[in-house]
MARVO-945531 format. One record per residue: residue in one letter; x, y, z of N, C-alpha, C in turn. Coordinates in Angstrom, 2 decimals, padded with zeros to 5 digits. Last residue first. Layout:
REM residues N
aa,n_x,n_y,n_z,ca_x,ca_y,ca_z,c_x,c_y,c_z
A,X,Y,Z,X,Y,Z,X,Y,Z
...
//
This chain:
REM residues 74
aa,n_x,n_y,n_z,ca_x,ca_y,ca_z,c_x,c_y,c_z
X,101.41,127.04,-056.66,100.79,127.27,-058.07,101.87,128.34,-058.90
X,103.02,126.58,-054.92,102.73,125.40,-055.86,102.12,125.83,-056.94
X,103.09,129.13,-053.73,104.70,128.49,-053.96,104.13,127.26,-055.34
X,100.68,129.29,-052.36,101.35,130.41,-053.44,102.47,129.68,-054.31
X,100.82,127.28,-050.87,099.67,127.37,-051.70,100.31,128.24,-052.84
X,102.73,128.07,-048.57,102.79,127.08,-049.89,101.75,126.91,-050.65
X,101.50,130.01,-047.71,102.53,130.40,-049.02,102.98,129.11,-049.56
X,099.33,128.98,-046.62,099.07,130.03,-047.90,100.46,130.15,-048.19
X,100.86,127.73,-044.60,100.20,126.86,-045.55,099.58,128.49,-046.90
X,102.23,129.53,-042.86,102.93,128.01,-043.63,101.70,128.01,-045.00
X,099.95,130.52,-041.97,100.81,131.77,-042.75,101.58,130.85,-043.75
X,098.85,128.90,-040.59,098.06,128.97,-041.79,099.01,130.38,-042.68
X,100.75,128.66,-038.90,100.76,127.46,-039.51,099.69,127.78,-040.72
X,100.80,130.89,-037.77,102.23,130.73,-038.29,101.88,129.48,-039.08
X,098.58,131.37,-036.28,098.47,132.15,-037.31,099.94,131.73,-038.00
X,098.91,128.89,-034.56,097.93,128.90,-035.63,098.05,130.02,-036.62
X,101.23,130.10,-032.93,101.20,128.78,-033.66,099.91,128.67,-034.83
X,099.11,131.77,-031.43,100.72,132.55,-032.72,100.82,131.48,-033.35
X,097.26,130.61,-030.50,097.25,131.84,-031.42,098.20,131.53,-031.92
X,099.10,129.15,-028.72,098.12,128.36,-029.67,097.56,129.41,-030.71
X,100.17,131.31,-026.84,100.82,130.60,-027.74,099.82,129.75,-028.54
X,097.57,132.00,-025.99,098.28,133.22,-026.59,099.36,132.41,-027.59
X,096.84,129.82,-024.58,096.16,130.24,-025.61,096.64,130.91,-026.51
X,098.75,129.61,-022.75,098.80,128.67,-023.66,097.86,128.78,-025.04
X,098.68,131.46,-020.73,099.70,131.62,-021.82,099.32,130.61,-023.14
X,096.20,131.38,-020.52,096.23,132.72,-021.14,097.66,132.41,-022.14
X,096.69,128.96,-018.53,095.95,128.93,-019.86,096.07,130.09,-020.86
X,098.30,129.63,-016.92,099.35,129.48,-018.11,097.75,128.93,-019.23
X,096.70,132.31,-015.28,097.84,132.42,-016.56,098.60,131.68,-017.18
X,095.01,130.58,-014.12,094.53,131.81,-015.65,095.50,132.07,-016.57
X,096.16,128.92,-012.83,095.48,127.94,-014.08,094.81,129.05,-014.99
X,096.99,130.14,-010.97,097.97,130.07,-011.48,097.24,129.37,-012.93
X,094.49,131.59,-009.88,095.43,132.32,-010.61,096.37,131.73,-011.80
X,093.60,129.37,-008.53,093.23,129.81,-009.85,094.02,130.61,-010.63
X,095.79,128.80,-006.68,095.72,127.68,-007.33,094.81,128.25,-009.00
X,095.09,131.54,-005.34,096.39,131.17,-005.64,096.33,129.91,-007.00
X,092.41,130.64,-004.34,092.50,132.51,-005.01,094.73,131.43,-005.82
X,092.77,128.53,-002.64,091.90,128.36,-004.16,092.74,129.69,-004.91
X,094.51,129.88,-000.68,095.28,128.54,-001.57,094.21,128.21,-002.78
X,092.81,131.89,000.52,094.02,132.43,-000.61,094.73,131.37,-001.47
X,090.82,130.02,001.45,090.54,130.99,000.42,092.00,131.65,-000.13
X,092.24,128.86,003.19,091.38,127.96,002.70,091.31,128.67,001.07
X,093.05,131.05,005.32,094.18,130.02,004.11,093.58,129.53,003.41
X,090.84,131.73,005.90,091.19,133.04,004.74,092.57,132.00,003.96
X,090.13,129.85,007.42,089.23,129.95,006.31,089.89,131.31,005.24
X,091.78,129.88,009.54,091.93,128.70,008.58,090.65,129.00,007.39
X,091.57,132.38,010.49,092.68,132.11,009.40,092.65,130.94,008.82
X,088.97,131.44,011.65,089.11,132.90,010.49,090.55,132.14,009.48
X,090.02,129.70,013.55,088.74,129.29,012.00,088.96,130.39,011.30
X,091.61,131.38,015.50,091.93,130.08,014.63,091.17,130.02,013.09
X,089.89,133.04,016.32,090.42,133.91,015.42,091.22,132.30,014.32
X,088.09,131.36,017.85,087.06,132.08,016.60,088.28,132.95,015.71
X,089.67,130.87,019.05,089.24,129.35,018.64,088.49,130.02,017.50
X,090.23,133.12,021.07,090.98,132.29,020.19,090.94,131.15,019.14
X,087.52,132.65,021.94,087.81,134.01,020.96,089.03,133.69,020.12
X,087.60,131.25,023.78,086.63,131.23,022.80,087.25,132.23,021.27
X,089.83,131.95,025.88,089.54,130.73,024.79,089.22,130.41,023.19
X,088.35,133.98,026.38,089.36,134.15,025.69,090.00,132.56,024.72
X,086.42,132.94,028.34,086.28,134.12,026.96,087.38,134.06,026.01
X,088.11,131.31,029.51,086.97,130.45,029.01,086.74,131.63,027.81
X,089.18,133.76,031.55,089.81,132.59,030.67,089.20,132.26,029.52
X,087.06,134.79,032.37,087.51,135.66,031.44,088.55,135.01,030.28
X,086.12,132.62,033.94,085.16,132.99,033.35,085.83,133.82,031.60
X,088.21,132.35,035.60,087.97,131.27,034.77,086.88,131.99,034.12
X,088.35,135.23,037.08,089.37,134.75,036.10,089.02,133.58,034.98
X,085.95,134.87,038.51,085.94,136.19,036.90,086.83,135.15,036.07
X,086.31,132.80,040.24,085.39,132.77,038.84,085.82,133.33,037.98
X,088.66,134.11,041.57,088.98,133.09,041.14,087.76,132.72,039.82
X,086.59,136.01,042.61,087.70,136.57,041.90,088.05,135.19,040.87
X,085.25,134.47,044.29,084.98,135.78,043.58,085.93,135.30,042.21
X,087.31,133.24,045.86,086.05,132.73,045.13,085.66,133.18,043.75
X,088.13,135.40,047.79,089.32,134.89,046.58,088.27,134.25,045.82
X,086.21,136.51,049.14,086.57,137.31,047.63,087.30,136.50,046.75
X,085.70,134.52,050.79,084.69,134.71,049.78,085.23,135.50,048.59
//
């Protein structure tokens, strides 16, 4: 009767642990889920930031172009 016993807990404590493994699985597949967006945005802040920052300088260099040729013709 004890080995019985005993033999449950074990499948019982098994079956817990199972579980628990299957609940730490989904965690990490939901924190990869979340650091590959967190990652993928990042990377679309900074080359928009860059691309803005360069579309600035290009615009202030192309209306800097164009007032001195304004100056230059008259």
């Amino acid at each position: 009767m004890s080995l019985d016993v005993t033999l449950e807990n074990l499948n019982a404590t098994l079956q817990q642990i199972s579980e628990l493994l299957r609940t730490v699985e989904i965690a990490i597949l939901i924190v990869a889920v979340a650091l590959s967006i967190l990652l993928i945005g990042m990377t679309a802040i900074c080359y928009y930031s860059k691309y803005k920052k360069y579309s600035l300088l290009r615009g202030d260099c192309q209306r800097h172009n164009t007032a001195h040729l304004l100056v230059s013709d008259a």
